[in-house]
Kinemage of the C-alpha trace (Angstrom):
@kinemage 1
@onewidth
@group {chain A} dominant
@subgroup {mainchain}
@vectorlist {calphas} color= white
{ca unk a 1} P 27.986 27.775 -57.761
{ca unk a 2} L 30.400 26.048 -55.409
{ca unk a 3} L 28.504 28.227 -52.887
{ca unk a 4} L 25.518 27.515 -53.470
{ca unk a 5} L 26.934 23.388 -53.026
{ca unk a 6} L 28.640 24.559 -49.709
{ca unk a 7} L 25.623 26.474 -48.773
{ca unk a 8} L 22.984 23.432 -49.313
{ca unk a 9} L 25.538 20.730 -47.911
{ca unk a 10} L 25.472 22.903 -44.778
{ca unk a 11} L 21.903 22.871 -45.026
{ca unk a 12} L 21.437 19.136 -45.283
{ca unk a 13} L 24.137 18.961 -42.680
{ca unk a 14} L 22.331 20.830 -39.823
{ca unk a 15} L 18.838 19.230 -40.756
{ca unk a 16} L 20.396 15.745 -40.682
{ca unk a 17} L 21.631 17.383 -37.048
{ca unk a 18} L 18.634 18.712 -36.171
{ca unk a 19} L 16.604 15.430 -37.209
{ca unk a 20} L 19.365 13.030 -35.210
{ca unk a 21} L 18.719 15.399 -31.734
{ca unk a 22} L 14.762 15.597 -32.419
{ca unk a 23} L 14.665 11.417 -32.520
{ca unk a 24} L 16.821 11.713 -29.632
{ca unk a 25} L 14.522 13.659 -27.617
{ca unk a 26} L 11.372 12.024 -28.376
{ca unk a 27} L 12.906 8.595 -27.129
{ca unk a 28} L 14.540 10.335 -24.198
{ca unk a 29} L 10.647 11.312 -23.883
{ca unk a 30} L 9.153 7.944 -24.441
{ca unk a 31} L 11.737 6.467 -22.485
{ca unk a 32} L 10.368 8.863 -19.778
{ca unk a 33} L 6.690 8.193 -20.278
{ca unk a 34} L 7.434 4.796 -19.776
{ca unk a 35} L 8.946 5.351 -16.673
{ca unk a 36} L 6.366 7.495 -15.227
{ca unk a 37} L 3.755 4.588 -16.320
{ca unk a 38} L 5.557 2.351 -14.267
{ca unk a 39} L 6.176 4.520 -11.197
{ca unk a 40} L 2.064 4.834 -11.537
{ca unk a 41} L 0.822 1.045 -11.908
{ca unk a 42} L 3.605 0.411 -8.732
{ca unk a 43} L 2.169 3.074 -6.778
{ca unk a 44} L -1.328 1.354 -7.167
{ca unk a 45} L -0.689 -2.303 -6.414
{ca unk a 46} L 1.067 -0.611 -3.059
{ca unk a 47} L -1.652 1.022 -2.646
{ca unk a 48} L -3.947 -1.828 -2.840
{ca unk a 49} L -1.741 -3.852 -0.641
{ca unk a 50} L -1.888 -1.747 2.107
{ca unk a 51} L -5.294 -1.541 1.903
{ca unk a 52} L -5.833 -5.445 2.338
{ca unk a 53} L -3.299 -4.735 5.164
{ca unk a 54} L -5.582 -2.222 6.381
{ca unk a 55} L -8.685 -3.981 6.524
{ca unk a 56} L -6.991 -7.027 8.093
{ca unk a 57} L -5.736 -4.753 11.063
{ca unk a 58} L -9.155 -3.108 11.401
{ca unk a 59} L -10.958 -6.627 11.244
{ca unk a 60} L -7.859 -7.339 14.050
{ca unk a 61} L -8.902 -4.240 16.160
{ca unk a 62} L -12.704 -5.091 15.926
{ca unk a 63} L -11.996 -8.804 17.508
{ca unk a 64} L -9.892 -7.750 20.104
{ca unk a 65} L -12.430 -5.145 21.437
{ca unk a 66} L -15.479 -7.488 21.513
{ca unk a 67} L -12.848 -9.941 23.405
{ca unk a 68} L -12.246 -7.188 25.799
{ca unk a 69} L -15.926 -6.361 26.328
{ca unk a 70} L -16.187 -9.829 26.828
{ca unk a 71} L -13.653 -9.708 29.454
{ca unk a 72} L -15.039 -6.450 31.107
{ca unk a 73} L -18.601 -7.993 31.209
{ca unk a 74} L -17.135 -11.460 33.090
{ca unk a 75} L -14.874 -9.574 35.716
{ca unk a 76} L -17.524 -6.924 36.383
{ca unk a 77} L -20.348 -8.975 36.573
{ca unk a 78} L -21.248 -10.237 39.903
{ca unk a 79} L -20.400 -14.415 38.808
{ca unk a 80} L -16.765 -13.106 39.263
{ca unk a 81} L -16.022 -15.986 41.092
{ca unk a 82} L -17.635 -18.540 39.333
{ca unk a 83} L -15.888 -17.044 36.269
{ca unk a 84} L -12.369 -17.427 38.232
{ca unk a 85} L -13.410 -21.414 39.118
{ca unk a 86} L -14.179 -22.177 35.892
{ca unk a 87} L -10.515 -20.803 34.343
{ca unk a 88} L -8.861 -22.292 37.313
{ca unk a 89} L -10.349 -25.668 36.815
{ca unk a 90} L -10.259 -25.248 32.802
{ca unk a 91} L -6.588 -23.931 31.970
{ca unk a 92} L -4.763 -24.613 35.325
{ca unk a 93} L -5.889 -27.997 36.413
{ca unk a 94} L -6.583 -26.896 40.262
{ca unk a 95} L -9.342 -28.668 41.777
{ca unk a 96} L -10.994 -28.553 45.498
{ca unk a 97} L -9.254 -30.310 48.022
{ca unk a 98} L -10.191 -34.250 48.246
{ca unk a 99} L -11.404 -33.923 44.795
{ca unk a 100} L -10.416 -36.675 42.125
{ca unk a 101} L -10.508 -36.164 38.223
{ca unk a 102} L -10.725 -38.765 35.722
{ca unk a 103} L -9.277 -37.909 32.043
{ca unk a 104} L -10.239 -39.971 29.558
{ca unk a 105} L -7.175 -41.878 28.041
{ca unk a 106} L -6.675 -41.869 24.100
{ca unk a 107} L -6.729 -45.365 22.680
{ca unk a 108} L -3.374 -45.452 20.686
């Protein structure tokens, strides 16, 4: 009989070892789950991101070309020079010789 009671306390011993390292494992998995969920949802809202960053360059890209058709389309047109005047006068300030220009004064 005290075998048996050796026997079936080994018994309980190894179940109560084998239930201990199955709860182990299955939060060691859900642990992992839970990691892998969060690697996922990150992944997306980088994902997203750079594709608002995306669509900004490309909206970027699209203005800068119709600026340099605009460009192309002044300088090979045949107003070249007018086009050249007008900058001159507008950005720079130059004006013909003997010519005066009035600015109009802010009232403070």
């Amino acid at each position: 009989m005290a075998r048996n009671n050796d026997a079936l306390s080994k018994l309980d011993s190894e179940k109560k070892k084998k239930s201990i390292s199955a709860k182990i494992a299955t939060v060691a998995a859900l642990v992992f789950l839970i990691y892998l969920l969060y690697l996922v949802i990150s992944q997306q809202a980088e994902v997203k991101e750079q594709q608002k960053e995306l669509a900004n360059i490309k909206s970027q890209i699209t203005v800068a070309k119709q600026e340099n058709d605009e460009y192309s389309r002044l300088l090979s047109g045949e107003d070249e020079d007018e086009y050249m005047r007008k900058i001159a006068i507008e950005r720079y300030g130059y004006a013909y010789p003997n010519e005066r220009r009035f600015y109009v004064a802010s009232l403070g």
